[in-house]
C-alpha positions as CSV (number, residue, x, y, z in Angstrom):
1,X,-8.6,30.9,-15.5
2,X,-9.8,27.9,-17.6
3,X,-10.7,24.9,-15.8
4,X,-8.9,21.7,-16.3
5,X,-11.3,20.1,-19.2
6,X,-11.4,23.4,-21.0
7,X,-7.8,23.4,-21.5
8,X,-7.8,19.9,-22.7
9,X,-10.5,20.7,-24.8
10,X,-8.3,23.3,-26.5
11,X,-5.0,20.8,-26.7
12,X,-3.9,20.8,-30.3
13,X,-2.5,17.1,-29.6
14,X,-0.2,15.2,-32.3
15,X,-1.2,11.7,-34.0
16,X,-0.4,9.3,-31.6
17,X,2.2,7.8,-34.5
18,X,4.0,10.7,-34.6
19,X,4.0,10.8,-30.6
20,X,5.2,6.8,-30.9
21,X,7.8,7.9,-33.0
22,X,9.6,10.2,-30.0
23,X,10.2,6.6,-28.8
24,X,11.5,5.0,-31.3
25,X,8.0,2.6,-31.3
26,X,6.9,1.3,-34.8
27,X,3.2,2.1,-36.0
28,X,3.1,-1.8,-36.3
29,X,3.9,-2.7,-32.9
30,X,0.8,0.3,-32.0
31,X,-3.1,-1.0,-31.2
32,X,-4.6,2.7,-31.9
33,X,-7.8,3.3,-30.2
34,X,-8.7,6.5,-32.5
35,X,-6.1,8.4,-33.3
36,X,-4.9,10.0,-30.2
37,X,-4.1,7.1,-28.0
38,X,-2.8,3.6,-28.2
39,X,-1.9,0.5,-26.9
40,X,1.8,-1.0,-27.3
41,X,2.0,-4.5,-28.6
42,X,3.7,-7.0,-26.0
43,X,5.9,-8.5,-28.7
44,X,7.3,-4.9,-28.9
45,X,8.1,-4.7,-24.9
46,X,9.7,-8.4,-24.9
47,X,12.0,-7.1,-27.9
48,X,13.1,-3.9,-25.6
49,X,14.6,-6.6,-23.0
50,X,18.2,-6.0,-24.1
51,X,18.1,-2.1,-23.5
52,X,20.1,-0.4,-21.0
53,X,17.5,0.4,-18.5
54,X,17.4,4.9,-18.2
55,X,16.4,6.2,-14.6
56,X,13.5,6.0,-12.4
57,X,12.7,9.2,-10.6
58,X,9.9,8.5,-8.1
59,X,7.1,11.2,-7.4
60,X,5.1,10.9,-3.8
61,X,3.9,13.5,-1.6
62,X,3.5,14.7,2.0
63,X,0.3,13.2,3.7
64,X,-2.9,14.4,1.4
65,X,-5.2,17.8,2.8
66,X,-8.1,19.3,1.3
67,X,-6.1,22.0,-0.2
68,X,-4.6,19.6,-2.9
69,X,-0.8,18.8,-3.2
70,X,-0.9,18.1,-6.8
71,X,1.5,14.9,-7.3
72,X,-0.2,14.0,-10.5
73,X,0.3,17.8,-11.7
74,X,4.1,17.9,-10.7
75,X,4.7,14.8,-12.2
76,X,3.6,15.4,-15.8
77,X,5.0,18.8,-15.2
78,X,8.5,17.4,-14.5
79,X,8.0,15.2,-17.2
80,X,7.7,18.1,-19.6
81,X,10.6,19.9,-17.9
82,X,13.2,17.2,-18.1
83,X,12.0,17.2,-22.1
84,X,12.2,20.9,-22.2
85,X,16.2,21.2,-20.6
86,X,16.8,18.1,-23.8
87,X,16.6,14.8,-21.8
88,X,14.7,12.2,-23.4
89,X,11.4,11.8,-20.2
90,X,8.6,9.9,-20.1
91,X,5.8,10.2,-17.6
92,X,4.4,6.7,-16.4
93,X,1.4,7.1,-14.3
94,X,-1.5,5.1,-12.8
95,X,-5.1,5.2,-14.6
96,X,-8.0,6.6,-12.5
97,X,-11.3,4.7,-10.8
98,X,-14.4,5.9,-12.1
99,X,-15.2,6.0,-8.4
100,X,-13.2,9.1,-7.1
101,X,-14.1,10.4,-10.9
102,X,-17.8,10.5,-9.8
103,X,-17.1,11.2,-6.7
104,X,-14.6,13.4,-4.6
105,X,-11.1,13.4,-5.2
106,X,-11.2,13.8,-9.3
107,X,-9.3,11.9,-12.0
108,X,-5.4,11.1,-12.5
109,X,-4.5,13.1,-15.8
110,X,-2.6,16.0,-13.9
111,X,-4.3,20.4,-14.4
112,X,-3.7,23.4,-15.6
113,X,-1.1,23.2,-17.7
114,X,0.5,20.0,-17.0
115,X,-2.3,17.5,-18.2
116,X,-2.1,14.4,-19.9
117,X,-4.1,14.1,-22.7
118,X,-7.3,13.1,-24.0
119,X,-8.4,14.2,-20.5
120,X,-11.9,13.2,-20.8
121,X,-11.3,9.5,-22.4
122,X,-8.4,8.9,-19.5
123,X,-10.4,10.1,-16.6
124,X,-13.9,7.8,-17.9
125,X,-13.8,4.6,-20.1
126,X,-10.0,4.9,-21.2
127,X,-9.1,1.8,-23.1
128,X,-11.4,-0.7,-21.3
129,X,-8.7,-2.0,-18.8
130,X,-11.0,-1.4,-15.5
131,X,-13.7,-3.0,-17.6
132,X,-11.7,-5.9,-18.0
133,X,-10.1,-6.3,-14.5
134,X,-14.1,-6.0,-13.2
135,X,-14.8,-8.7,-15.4
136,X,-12.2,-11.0,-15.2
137,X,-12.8,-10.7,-11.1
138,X,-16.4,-11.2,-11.3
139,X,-15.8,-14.4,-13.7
140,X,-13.9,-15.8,-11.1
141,X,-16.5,-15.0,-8.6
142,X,-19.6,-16.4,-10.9
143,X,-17.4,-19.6,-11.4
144,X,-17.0,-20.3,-7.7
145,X,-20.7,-20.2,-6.9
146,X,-21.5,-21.8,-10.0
147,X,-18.9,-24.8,-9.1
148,X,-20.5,-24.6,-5.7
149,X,-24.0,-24.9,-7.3
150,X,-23.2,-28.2,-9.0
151,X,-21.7,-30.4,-6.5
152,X,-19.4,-28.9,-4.9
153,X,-16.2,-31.1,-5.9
154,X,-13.6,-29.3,-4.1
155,X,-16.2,-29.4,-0.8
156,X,-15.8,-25.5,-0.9
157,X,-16.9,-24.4,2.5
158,X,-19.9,-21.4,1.7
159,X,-19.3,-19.9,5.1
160,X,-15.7,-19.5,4.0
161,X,-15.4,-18.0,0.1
162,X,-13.4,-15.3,0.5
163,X,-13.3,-14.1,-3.0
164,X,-15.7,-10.7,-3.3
165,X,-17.1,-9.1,-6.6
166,X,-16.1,-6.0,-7.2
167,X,-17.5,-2.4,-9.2
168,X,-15.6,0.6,-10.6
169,X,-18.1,3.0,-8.4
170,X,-17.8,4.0,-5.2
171,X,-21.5,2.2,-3.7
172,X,-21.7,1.9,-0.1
173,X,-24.8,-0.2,-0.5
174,X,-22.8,-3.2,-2.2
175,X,-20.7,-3.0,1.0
176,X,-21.9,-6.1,2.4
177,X,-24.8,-8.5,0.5
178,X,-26.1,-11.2,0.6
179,X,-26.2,-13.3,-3.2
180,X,-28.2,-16.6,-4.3
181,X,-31.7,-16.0,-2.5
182,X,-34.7,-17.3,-4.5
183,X,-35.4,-21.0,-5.3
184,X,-33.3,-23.9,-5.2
185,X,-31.9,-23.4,-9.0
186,X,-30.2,-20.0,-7.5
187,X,-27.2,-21.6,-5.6
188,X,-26.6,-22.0,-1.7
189,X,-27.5,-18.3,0.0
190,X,-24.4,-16.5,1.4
191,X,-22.9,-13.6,2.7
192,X,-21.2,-11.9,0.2
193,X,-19.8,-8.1,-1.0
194,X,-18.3,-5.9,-3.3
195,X,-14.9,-4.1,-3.2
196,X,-14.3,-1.2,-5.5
197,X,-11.8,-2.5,-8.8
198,X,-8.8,-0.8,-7.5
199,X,-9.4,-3.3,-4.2
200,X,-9.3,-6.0,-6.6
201,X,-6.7,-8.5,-6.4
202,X,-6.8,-8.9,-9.9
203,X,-5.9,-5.3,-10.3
204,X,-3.0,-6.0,-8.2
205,X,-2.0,-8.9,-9.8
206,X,-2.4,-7.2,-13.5
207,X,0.0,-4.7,-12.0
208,X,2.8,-6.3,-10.7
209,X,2.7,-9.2,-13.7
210,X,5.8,-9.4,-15.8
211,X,4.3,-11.1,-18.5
212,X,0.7,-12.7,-20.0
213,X,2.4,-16.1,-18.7
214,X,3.2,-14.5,-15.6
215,X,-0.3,-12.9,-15.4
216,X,-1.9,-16.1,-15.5
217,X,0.4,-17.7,-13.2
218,X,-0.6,-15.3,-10.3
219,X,-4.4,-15.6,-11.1
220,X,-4.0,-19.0,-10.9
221,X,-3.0,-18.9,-7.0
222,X,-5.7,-16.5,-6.0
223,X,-7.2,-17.7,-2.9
224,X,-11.0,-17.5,-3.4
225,X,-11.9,-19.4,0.4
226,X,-11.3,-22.9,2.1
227,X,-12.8,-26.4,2.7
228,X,-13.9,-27.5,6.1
229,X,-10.7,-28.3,6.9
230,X,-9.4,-24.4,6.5
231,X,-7.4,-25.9,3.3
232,X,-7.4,-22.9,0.5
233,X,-9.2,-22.9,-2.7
234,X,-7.2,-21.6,-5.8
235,X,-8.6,-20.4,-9.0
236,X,-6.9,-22.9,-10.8
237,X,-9.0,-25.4,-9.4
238,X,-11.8,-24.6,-10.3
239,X,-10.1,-23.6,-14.0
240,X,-10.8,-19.8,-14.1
241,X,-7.4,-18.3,-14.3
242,X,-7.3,-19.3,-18.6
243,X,-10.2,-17.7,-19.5
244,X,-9.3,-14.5,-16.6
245,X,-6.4,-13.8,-18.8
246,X,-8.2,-14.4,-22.2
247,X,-10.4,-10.9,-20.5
248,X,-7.0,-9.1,-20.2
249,X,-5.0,-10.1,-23.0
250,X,-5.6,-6.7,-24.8
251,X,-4.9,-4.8,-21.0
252,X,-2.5,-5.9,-20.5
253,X,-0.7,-3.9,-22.6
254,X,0.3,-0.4,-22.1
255,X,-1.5,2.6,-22.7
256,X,0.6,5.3,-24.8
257,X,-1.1,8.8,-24.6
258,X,0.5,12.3,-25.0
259,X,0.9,15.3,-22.2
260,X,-0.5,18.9,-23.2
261,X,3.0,19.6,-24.4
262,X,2.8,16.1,-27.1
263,X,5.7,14.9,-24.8
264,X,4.8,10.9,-24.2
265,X,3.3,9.4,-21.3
266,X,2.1,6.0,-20.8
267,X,-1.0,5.5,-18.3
268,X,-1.4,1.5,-17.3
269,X,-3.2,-0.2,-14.3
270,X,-4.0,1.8,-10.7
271,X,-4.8,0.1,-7.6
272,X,-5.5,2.6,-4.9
273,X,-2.6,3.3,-1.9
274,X,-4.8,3.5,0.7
275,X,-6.2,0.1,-0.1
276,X,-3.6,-1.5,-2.3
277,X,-0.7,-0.7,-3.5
278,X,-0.3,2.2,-5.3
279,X,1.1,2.3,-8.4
280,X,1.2,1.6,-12.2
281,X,2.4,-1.4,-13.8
282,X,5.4,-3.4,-13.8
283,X,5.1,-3.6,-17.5
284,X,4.6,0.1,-18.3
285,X,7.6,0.5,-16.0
286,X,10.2,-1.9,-16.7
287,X,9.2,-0.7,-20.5
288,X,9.3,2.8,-20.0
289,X,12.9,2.4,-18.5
290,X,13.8,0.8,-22.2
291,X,12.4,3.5,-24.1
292,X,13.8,7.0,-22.4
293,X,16.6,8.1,-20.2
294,X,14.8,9.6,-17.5
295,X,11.2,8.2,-16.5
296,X,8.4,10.2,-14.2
297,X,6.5,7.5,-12.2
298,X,4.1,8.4,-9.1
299,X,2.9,6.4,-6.0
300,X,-0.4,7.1,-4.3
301,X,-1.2,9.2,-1.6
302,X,1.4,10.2,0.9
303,X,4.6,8.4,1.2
304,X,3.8,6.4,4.1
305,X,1.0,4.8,2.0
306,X,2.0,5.2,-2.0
307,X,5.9,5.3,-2.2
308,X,6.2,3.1,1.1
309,X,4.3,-0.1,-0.9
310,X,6.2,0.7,-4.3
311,X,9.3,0.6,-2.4
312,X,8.5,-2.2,-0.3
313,X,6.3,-4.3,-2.7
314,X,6.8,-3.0,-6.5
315,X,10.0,-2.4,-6.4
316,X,11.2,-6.0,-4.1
317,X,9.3,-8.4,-6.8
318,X,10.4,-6.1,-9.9
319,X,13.9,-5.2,-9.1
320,X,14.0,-1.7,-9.2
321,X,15.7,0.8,-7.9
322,X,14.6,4.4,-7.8
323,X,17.3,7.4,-8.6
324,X,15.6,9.9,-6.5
325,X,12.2,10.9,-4.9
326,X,10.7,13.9,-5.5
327,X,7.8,14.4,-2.6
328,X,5.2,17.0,-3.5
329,X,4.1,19.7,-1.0
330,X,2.1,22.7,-1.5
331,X,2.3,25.7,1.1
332,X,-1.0,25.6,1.7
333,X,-1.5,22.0,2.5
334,X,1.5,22.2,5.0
335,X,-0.4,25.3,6.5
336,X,-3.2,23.2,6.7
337,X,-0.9,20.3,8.7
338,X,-0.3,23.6,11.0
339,X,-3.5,23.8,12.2
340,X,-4.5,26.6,9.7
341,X,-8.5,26.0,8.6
342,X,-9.1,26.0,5.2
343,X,-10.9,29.2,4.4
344,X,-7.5,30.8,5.9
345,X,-5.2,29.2,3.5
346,X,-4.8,32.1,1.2
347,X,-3.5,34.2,3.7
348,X,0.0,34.4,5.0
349,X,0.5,32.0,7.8
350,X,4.3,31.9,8.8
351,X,3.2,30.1,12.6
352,X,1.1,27.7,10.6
353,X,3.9,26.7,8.7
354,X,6.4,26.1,10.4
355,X,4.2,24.1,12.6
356,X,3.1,22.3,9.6
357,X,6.7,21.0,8.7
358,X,6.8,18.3,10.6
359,X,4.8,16.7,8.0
360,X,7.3,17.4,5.5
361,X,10.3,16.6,8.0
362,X,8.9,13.1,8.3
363,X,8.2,11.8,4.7
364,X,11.7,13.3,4.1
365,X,13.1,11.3,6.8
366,X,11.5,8.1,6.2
367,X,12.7,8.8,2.7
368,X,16.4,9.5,3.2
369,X,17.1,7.6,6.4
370,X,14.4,4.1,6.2
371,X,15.3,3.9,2.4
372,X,18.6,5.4,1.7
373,X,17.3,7.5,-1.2
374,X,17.9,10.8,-2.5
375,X,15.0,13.5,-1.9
376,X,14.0,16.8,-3.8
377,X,11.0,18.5,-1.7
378,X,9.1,19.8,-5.3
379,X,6.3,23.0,-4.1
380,X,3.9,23.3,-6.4
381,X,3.6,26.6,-6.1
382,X,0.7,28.9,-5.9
383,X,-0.2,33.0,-6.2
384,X,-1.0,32.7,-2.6
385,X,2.4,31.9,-1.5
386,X,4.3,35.2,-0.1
387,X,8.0,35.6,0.3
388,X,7.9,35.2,4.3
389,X,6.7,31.5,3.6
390,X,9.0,31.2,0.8
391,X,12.0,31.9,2.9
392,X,10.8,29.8,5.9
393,X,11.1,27.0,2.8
394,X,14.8,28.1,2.7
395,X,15.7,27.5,5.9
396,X,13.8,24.3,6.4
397,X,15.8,22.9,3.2
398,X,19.3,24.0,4.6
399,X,18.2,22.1,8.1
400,X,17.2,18.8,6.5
401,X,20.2,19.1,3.5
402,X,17.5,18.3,1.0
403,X,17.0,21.0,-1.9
404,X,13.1,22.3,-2.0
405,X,12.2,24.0,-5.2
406,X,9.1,26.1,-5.7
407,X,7.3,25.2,-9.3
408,X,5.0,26.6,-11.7
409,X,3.7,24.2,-14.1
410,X,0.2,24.2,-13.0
411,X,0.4,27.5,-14.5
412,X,3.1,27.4,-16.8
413,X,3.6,23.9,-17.9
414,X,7.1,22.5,-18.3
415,X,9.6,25.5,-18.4
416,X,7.6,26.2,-15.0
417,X,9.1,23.5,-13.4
418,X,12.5,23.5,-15.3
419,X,14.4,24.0,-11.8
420,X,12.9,21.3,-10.3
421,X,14.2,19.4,-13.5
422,X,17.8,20.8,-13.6
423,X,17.5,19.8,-9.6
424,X,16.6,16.5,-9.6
425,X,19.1,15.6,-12.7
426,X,21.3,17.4,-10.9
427,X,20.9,14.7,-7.4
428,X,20.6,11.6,-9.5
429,X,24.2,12.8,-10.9
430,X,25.6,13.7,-7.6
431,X,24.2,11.7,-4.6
432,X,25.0,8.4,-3.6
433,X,22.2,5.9,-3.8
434,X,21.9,3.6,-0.7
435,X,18.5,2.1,-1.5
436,X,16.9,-0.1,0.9
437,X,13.6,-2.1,1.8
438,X,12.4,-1.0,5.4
439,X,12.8,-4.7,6.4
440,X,13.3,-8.3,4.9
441,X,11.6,-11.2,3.4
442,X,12.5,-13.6,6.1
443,X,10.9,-11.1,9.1
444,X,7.5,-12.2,10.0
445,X,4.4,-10.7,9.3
446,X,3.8,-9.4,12.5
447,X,7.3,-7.6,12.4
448,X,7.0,-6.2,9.4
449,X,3.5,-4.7,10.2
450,X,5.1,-3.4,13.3
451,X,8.1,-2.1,11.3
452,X,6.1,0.3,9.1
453,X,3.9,1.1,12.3
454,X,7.3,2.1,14.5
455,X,9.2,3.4,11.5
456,X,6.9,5.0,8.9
457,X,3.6,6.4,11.0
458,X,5.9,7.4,14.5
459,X,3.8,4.5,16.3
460,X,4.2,3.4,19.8
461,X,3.0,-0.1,18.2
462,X,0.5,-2.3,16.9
463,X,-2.6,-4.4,18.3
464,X,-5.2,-6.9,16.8
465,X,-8.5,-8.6,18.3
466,X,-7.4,-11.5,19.0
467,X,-9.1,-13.6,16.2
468,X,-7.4,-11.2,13.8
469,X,-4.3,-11.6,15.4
470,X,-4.9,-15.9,15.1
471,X,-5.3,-15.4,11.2
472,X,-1.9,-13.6,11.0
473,X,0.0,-16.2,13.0
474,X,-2.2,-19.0,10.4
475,X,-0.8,-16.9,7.4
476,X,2.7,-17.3,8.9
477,X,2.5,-20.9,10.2
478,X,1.4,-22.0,6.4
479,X,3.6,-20.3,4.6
480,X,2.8,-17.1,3.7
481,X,5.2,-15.1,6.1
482,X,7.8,-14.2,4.0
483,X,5.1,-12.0,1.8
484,X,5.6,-8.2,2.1
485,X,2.5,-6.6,4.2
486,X,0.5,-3.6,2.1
487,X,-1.5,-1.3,4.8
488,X,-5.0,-0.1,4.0
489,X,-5.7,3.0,6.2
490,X,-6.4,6.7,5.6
491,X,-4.4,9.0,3.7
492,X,-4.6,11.8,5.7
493,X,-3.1,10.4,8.5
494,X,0.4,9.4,9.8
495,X,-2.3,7.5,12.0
496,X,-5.6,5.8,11.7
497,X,-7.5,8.5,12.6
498,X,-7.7,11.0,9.4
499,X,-8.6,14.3,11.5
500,X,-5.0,13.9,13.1
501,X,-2.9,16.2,11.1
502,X,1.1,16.9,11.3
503,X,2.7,14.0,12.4
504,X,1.4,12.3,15.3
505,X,3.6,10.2,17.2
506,X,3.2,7.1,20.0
507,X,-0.4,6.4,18.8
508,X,-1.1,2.5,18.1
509,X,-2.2,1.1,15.2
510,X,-5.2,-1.4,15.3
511,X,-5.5,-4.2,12.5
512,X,-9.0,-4.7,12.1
513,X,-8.8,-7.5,9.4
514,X,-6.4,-9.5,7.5
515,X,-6.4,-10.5,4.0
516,X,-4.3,-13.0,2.0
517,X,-3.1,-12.6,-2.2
518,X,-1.9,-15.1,-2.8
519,X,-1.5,-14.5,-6.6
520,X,-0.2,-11.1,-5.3
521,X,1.7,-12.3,-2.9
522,X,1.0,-9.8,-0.2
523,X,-0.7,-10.0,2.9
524,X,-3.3,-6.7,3.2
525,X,-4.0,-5.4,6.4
526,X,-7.0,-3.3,7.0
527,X,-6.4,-0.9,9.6
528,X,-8.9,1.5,11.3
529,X,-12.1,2.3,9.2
530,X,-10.7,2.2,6.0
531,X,-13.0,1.0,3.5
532,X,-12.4,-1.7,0.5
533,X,-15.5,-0.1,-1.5
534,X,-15.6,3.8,-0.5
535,X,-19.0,5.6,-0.6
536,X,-20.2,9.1,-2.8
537,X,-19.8,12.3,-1.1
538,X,-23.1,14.2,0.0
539,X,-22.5,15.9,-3.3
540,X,-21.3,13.5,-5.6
541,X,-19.0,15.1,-8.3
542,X,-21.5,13.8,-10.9
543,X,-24.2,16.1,-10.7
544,X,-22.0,18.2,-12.2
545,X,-20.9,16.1,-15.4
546,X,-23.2,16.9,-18.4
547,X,-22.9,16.8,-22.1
548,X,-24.0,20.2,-23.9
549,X,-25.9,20.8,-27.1
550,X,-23.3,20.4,-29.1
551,X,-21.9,17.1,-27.6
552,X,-19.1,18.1,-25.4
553,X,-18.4,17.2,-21.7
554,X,-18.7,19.6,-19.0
555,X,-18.3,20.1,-15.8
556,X,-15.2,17.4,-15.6
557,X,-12.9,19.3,-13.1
């Protein structure tokens, strides 16, 4: 079988015009960057306002494995499907970190057969965007030493700037540093560090913006640290925010790109869900609503992480309301949840899955019962996967009343996953839609945390050192409580400790630090040992990535 870039390689894609033109979008209102991908002008998205908005099908998965789930994969490939039964789809999906490119987990343009295409310029430079969030969160950090450096107006306390640089790599060593030694001319000495870009508030900012007014709204109520007096610092005080959005004037607008089957997808912003929140842009969103009747979006990571925040965060400062959720399982990755090691997975494992299940069981629960939405289990289905498994699938779907369809679009591209298509059209049509946040704007911070502790992971509760727990109840005292809380812990866990597979239940969950966006407006908390700038594998995924004698890349999944 062809590897993922060798099938992109051999794409016969369509001028992105002509892919523009399934969407009723104007070559004028297009910024082409060569001729198979584009940006869309914001004048054109402000014009779509009017439009009747189609429906938002959401795509999460069970809690990540090493054996892959493929959420990216199922959600191109349902994109294609929906197009191939004759609904008007688009798949709207994050862009991925250079980071997880270089290092472990891969890019963000789906495989096999249900890619998004170019593959190679999506999963590396793109269209700049990353470039631009680094910079425009690095001007802002250069501008508060430099206002520092020369006098200090504000009386900006150095033991207390807040605001971190950041990189599109994963570099452990920029983890925590120390910035202005050397002479006098070099600024005060400080500690300081560097978050990966998907960390970046900026990133998160640029993503759930509504506008290049809004945009620089939000930038201009970042909270880069605090006087003496613990009074906060904003960006537009020190006048950074006009020339922040000047950087992301052109990135702000959506990418349009094309899946292996020249259906359209747009690819825009992508903060991480284990450290932020998760998911594509507001813009992309709300615009890909205007512009087809069905739209594929994805959330990060498991649900508990991923489609937890865009429920809870994107979707409470957007307004939107998802149709249904279709959350993404393999066999082998609930095997895995069973207890089954990985060099085992290929094998039949009945015990192992059922065991596994409860992983499923959960994320479905949450789902329909925390949210009041609609679920279609989607299994991307493998070779592996025997009929004993298949009908242990069957009986699991008539106990939880949710319908769990086996796909092959990895495989087979859309018509793989035309069930899954006709399925999920099928429950937006039929089921009643009770959509809820998992609590409310007035709760306090503490509460909330506590909610998606209790409710979401199956925790006994929450705890805090008690100077992280004195920062929470400053946050609340000065305003800040009625912000929504986004989690950062691992993935691969219901709790904070990643080896515990399944779903573990009564464990506590410990807040080791507290972090305030303001121009987000969400309060992160950093639970367990999650890190804000992850570190390369022992064998980084780069040593791999050439270019051959002819020019091409290789060795890019």
């Amino acid at each position: 079988m062809k590897s993922d870039i060798e099938i992109a390689q051999a794409a016969k894609p369509e001028k992105i015009t002509s892919i523009a033109n399934k969407l009723d979008i104007p070559e004028s209102s297009l910024d082409p960057y060569g001729h198979y991908k584009a940006k869309i002008s914001m004048e054109f998205i402000k014009s779509l306002e009017s439009k009747e908005d189609g429906k938002l099908i959401l795509v999460t998965a069970i809690s990540p494995t090493p054996a892959g789930e493929g959420k990216t994969t199922t959600s191109v490939g349902l994109g294609d499907a929906l197009n191939h039964i004759g609904k008007k789809a688009l798949v709207t999906i994050r862009e991925p970190s250079l980071g997880p490119v270089f290092g472990m987990k891969g890019g963000a343009a789906g495989g096999g057969m249900s890619q998004v295409i170019p593959m190679e310029d999506i999963n590396l430079h793109f269209t700049g965007d990353f470039n631009a969030i680094q910079l425009a969160n690095n001007l802002l950090a250069a501008m508060v030493d430099n206002h520092i450096h020369h006098g200090n107006e504000l009386n900006i306390d150095v033991r207390r700037v807040s605001w971190k640089r950041v990189l599109d790599m994963n570099d452990r060593a920029l983890r925590k540093t120390v910035c202005s030694l050397g002479s006098v001319g070099n600024g005060y000495p400080r500690e300081d560090g560097f978050d990966i870009v998907v960390a970046s508030e900026v990133m998160a900012i640029f993503c759930l913006a509504t506008s290049l007014k809004d945009l620089k709204d939000k930038l201009g109520n970042i909270v880069i640290g605090y006087t003496r007096k613990k009074e906060p610092i904003l960006a537009k005080q020190i006048n950074a925010h006009g020339a922040m959005t000047v950087l992301l004037k052109n990135a702000v607008m959506p990418n349009l790109v094309q899946t292996l089957e020249n259906n359209p997808a747009i690819i825009h912003g992508g903060p991480f869900a284990n450290i932020a929140h998760g998911c594509n842009s507001v813009i992309a969103t709300k615009a890909s609503l205007k512009l087809a009747d069905y739209v594929v979006t994805e959330a990060g990571f498991g649900a508990d992480l991923g489609a937890e925040k865009f429920l809870d965060i994107k979707c409470r400062k957007a307004n939107l309301k998802p149709s249904v959720v279709v959350l993404v399982a393999t066999i082998r990755a609930l095997k895995y949840h069973g207890g089954c090691e990985l060099d085992s997975l290929n094998k039949e494992g009945c015990d192992y899955l059922k065991k596994g299940l409860v992983n499923l069981e959960r994320h479905v629960n949450n789902i329909k019962n925390h949210f009041g939405l609609p679920v279609v289990v989607g299994i991307n289905g493998f070779v592996f996967d025997t009929e004993n498994e298949r009908n242990i699938l069957k009986e699991k779907s008539e106990e939880l009343d949710v319908p769990i369809v086996s796909s092959t679009h990895w495989a087979d591209g859309g018509p793989g996953a035309k069930e899954l298509a006709e399925t999920v059209v099928s429950e937006i049509d039929k089921s009643e839609n009770n959509f809820k946040y998992l609590y409310d704007d007035e709760l306090d911070l503490w509460s909330k945390m506590e909610t998606i502790a209790k409710k979401i992971y199956g925790a006994s509760g929450i705890t805090a050192p008690a100077n992280v727990k004195k920062q929470i109840d400053e946050l609340q005292n000065n305003g800040y409580g009625t912000y929504p809380v986004c989690v950062a812990k691992t993935q691969y866990s219901f709790s904070t400790d990643p080896a515990l597979r399944g779903a573990p239940s009564n464990h506590e969950i410990s807040i080791r630090e507290v972090r305030l966006a303001a121009g987000a407006e969400f309060i992160v908390m950093v639970c367990g040992d999650i890190m804000t700038m992850p570190g390369l594998p022992k064998v980084p995924a780069a040593e791999k990535i050439d270019l051959d004698d002819s020019g091409n890349i290789v060795g890019l999944f």
